[in-house]
N, C-alpha and C positions, 0 to 999 in steps of 0.2 A: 870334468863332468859336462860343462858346453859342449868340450872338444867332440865328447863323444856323441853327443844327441846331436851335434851337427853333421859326425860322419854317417849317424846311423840316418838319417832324414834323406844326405846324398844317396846311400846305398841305395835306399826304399826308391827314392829317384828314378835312381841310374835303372832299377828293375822294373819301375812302369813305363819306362820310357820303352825301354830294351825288353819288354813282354812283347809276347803274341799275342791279338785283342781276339785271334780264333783259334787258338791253341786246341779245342775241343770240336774245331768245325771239319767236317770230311776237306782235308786238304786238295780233291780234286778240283773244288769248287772255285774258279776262277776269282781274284780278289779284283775291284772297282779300277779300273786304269788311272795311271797319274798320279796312285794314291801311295803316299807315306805312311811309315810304321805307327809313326807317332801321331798327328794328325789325321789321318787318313781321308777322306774327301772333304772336311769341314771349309778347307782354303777354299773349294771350288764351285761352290753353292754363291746362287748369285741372289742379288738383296731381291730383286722382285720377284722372280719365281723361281725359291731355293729350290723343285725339286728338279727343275729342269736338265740339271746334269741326270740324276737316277735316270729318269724317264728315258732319256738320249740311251745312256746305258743298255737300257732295259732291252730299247730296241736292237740291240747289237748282241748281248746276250741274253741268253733264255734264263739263268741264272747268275748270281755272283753276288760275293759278300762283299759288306761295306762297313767302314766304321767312319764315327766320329769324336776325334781324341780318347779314342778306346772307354769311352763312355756309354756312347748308344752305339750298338751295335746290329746290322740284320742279315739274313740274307733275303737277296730282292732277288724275285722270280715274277717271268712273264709268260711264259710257256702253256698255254691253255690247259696241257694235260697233266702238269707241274700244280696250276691252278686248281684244279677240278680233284686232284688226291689231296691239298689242304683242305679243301673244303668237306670233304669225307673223311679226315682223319682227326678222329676226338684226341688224340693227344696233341695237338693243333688249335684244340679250342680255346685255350684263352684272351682274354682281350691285351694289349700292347700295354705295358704299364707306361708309354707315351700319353694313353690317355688321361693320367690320373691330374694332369693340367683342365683337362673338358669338363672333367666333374665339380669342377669348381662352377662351372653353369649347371650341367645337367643332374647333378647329383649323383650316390653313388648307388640309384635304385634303377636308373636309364638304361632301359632296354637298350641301349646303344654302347653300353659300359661294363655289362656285366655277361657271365658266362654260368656254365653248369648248372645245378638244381635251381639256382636265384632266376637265372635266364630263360629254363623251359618254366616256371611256373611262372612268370610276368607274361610270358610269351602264349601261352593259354588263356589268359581272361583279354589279352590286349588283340589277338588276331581276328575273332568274330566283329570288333568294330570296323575293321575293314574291310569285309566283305561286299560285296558289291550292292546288294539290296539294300544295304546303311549308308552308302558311300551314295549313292542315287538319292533315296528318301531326303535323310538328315542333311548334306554338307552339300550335293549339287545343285540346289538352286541358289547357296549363298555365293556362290565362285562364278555363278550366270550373271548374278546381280552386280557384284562386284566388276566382271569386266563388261558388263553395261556403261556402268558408271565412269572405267575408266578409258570405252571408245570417246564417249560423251566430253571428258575433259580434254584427250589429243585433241578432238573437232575442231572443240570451242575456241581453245587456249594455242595449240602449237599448229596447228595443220596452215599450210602455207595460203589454200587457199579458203581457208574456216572464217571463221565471222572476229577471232583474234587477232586480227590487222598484222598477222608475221610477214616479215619481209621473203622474197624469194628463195633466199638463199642462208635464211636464219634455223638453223639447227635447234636439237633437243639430246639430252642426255637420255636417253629411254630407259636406259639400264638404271638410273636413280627413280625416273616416274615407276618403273614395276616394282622395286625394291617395295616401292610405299604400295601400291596395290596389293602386292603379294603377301605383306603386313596384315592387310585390312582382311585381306581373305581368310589368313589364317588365326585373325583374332575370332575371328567369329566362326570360323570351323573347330578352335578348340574352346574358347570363350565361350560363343555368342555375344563378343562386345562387337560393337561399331564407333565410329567417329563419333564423340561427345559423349560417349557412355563414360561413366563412373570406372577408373582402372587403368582405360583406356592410353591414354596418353602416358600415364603412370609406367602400363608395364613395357609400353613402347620406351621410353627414354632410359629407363634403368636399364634393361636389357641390350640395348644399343650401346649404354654405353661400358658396359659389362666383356660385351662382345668386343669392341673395342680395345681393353685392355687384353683381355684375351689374345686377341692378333697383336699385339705387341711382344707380350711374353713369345709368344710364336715363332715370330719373324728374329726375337734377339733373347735368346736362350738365359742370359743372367739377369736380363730383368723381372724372372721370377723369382731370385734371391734378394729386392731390393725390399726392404720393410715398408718401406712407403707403399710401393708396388702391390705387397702383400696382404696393408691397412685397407688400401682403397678399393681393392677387389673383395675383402673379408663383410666391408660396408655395402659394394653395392651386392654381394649375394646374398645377404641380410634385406636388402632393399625389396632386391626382386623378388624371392622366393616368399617375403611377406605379403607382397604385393597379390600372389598366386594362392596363398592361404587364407586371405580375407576371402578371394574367390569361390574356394573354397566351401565357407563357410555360408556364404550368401547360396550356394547352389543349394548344400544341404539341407538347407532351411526353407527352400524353395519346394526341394522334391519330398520332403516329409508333410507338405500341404499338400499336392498334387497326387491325384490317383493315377496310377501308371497310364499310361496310353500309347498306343502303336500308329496311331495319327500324328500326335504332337512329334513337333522336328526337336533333337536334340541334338547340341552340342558335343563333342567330344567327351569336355571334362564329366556332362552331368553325365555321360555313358560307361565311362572309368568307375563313376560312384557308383551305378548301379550294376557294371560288373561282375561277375563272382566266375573261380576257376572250375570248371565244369568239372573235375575232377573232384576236388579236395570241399568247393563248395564258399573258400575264401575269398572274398574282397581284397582290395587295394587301399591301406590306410593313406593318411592325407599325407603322409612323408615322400609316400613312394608316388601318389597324384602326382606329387609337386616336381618331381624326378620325372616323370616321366609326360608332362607338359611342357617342361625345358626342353626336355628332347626333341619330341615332338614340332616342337615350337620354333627351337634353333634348324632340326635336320629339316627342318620341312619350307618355311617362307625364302630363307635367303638362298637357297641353292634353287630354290624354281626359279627365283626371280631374275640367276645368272643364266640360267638356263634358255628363258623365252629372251632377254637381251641378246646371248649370242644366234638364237634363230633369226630373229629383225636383223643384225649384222649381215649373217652369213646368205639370207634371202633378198636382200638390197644389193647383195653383190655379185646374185648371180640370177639374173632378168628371167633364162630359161624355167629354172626351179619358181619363182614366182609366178611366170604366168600357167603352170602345171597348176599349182598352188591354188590360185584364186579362183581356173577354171574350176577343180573338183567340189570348192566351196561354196562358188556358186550352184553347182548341177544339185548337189547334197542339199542345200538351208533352201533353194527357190530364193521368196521374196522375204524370207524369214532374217532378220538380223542375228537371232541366237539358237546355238545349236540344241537338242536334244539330247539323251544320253544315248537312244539308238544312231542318232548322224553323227555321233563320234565314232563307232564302232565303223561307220561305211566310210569315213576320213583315213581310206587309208591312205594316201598320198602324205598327207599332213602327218601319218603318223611314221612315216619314213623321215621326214623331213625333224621329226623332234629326234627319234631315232642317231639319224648322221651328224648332229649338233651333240648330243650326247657322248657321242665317240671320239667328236676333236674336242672340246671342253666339258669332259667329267667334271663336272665342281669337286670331288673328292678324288683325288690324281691317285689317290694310293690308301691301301689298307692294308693293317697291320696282326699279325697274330703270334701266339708266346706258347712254346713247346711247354707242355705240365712236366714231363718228361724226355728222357733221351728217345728220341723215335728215328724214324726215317722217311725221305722223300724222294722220289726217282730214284731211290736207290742211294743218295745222298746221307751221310749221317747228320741231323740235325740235335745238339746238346739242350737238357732241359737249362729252359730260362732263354734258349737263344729267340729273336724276334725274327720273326719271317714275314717281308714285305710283299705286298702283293702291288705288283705295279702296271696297276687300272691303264693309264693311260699307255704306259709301255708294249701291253698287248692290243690297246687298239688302235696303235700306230705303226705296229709291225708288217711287212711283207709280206711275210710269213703267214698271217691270220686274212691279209685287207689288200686288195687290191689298189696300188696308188694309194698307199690310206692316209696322205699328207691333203688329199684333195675330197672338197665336198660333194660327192655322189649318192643323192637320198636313193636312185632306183639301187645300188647295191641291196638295198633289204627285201627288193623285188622277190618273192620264187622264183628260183632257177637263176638268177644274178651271175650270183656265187656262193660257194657252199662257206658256210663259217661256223667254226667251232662252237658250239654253244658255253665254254669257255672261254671265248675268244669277247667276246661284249657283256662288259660287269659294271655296267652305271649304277645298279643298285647293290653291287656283291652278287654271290649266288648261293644258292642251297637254302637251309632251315634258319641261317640265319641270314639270309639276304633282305633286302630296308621292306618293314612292315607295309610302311606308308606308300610304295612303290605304284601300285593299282591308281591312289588318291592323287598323288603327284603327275603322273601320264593324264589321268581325265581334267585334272586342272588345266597342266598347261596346254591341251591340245582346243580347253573349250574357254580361256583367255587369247586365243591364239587365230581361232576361228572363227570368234568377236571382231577380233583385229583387225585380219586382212577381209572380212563380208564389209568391211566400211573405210579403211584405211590400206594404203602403200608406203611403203617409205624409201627416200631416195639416200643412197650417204652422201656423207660432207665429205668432200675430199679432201679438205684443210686440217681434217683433226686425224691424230694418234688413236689408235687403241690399245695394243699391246694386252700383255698377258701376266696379271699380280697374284698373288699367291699370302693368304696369311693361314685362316684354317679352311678356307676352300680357292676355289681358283677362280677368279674373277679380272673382269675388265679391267686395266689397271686405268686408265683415262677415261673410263667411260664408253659408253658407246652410242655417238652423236651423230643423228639422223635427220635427213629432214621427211616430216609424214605430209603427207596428200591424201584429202579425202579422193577415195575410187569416184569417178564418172563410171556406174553400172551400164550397163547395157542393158536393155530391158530384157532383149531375147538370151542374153546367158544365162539369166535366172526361170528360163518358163520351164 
């Protein structure tokens, strides 16, 4: 009887081993270089930025399938117009069951997690808050205030020749000082908390450290099998999403006293409450709030905050692109330290310059989508259930889409430049379901940015590393350590 259960367990073996992991995938479709039957690229994925093989790949092919120990399997495509029929092809639309790890922050009501009927009806009450006359009113003067406050601490605290006694040649992490900026912005754009508010620090540390485990299961695949693992993440998503239902509860309570008003500034969350789908008439109970403030909350602070670190990087290293930079900032603000929301709109220089930063570090290197059914693409058979990778950074690294596209060139986005696929640059995704928040995240970072350089330069350290880490976005892996210099204006660049 052993005998047999042990021959039978070899057999079963011997045929996972000796399976095809794309037996159902169009066999024209080139398979990942280097790669093994059984394995298949899992060995070749390196610990700081596992996806940098893909992406390498990507660039060399426009297509091609990939596995890992014939467990997750995709096929990754970078091909702009490969791109642009996923995105119009509803049997394409579901979301990656990769992500059912995210929902353990975001919930399983995140417009960032769900598809079909659940998706277009969140997606109707959620897209009026970000329209522009809400995004201006309600959340842009708390993102003016906030990088007020934090030209005011480089000044004071790090700028070499600021009233902080730094030594000449004493550096700063910047990408940790925005991390926390970009916190504080977005507690109070979906909040309304600030520093010392009631919650505050609460749902900062829970979620921090939430996120944390998160990027661990990430980066090592079987530490999400570990019960400890399991306990502590089970504790702090109890922690935090309690922490966002008390919020909750205090808003309701708030707006059942208060007679509406189109004066008063609101918050995100109290605009979620007051919501309803324009269609059906329905609101958003406090389950799906909470789902979709994580979202919001997670997609939105830490991916700006890598975002304006790599601009300070890539603008410290290249003199040219800065003194463009500070000229258009000056001519645009005058003697004004903070921008408007119409001298965003005339920044455009700056707005090439977030642009070309975007392109070489997408914080989201790749997204993924799961056939409902057998369909096809380019002409390609793709099987229901197979995962089709979209690789973000592989198309905007290509030759093929980007001129040189290893090197920082903001006038590329110039008119007349060069022509580029409108396929071809997807830092938000693209189509109906490309990032809600996308509009909110460009005026942020352009008028954090425009704060910065009206009063601040920064020179690099030469002595420090930066490099390139990867857990669930793409980030500095050492940091990125600058040393700032308050500007010496000119009087006449500003008249």
């Amino acid at each position: 009887m052993a005998s047999a259960a042990v021959t039978f367990l070899v057999y079963k073996a011997a045929r996972f081993i000796l399976s095809d992991p794309f037996e159902r995938v169009d066999p024209s479709i080139p398979p990942s270089p280097s790669a093994n039957n059984f394995s298949g690229a899992a060995l070749q994925l390196t610990e700081s930025f596992q996806m940098a093989p893909l992406i390498r790949w990507s660039v060399q092919f426009p297509i091609y399938k990939v596995h890992f120990f014939k467990v997750r399997r995709y096929v990754v495509i970078s091909d702009p117009e490969l791109i642009k029929e996923l995105v119009n092809n509803r049997d394409l639309d579901a979301k990656s069951d990769d992500l059912e790890e995210l929902t353990t922050l975001t919930g399983v009501n995140g417009i960032g997690t769900t598809h079909g009927p659940q998706w277009k009806e969140t997606h109707r009450v959620l897209a009026p808050l970000f329209n522009y006359a809400n995004l201006e009113h309600h959340l842009f003067p708390g993102v003016v205030q906030n990088a007020s406050n934090l030209v005011e601490e480089i000044s004071s605290r790090f700028a070499v020749n600021g009233s902080g006694g730094r030594a000449p040649l004493q550096s700063v992490d910047i990408d940790k000082i925005l991390v926390d900026t970009t916190y504080s912005i977005g507690s109070g754009a979906l909040f309304g908390l600030k520093l010392g508010d009631a919650l505050y620090a609460e749902i900062k540390s829970s979620m921090h450290a939430l996120i944390n485990l998160l990027n661990e299961s990430s980066m090592r695949p079987l530490t999400a099998a570990n019960p400890l693992y399991r306990f502590k993440v089970s504790r702090l998503r109890r922690e935090f999403r309690g922490y966002i239902a008390a919020l909750i509860n205090i808003k309701r309570a708030k707006l059942e006293t208060e007679m509406p008003s189109t004066a008063a500034r609101m918050d995100l969350m109290e605009s979620m409450i007051r919501a309803k789908d324009p269609e059906t008439g329905a609101s958003l109970d406090d389950e799906n709030i909470i789902d979709q403030s994580a979202t919001f909350f997670f997609g939105g602070y830490n991916t700006t905050a890598r975002t304006l670190a790599w601009v300070v990087h890539l603008v410290s290293q290249h003199p040219t692109v800065e003194t463009k930079l500070l000229e258009e900032i000056d001519r645009v603000l005058g003697e004004r330290d903070v921008p408007s929301t119409v001298d965003l709109s005339q920044l455009t220089y700056l707005n090439m310059v977030v642009k070309e930063t975007l392109r070489l570090y997408c914080p989201a290197p790749v997204y993924v989508r799961r056939a409902l059914r057998d369909t096809k693409l380019g002409g390609y058979d793709i099987p229901e259930g197979m995962n089709v990778m979209v690789s973000i950074l592989g198309a905007h690294y290509s030759a093929s889409n980007f001129s040189d596209p290893s090197q920082f060139i903001p006038e590329r986005w110039q008119e007349g430049f060069e022509k580029v696929h409108s396929y071809a640059f997807i830092p938000f995704a693209k189509g109906e379901r490309s990032c809600l928040g996308q509009r909110y995240a460009m005026m942020q970072m352009k008028t954090v940015l425009c704060c910065i350089y009206k009063r601040l330069i920064f020179r690099p350290d030469n002595w420090s590393s930066v490099g390139v880490g990867q857990d669930l976005i793409v980030f500095p892996k050492f940091g990125i350590h600058v040393v700032p210099k308050i500007r010496e204006l000119n009087p006449t660049a500003c008249s």
